[in-house]
N, C-alpha and C positions, 0 to 999 in steps of 0.2 A: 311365143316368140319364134318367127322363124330365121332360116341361116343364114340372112342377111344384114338378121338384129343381134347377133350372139356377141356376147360382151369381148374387150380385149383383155388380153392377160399380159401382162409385164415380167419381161425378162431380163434378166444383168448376164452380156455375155465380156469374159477376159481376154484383151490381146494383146498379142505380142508382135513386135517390128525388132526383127533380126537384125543384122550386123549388112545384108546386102538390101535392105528397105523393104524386107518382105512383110506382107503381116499375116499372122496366122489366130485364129480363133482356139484359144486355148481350152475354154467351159465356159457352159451355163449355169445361171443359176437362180432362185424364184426371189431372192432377197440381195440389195445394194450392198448389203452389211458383210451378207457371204463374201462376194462378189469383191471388195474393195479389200479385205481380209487376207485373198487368195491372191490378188496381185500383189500386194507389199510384200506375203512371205514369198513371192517369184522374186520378185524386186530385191529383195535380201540375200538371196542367196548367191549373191557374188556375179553373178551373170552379165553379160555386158548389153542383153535384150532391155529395151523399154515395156513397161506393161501397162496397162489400163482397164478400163470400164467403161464399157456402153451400156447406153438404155435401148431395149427394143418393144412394140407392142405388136404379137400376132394377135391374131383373131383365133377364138374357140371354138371348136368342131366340135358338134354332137349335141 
């Protein structure tokens, strides 16, 4: 296989959108499960930030 064929690899990254519309890139993470887990306990903890989950797929080097 060469580096043009290398598989994607799936990522869950958490964001957050501030109180002035910003949004910032909280973690990654290899699992949804993680990933959805880590925002609700954001989301709980009284904060007035929105949070979420995105899907991403990089590509594998090496």
């Amino acid at each position: 296989m060469n580096q043009q064929e290398q598989p994607e690899y799936r990522v869950y990254q958490v964001w957050r959108l501030d109180d002035n519309g910003n949004e910032f890139l909280v973690e990654t993470f290899d699992d949804r499960n993680s990933a959805e887990e880590r925002a609700a306990g954001l989301a709980a903890s009284g904060h007035k930030q929105v949070y979420w989950v995105t899907e991403s797929a990089i590509q594998r080097v090496g």
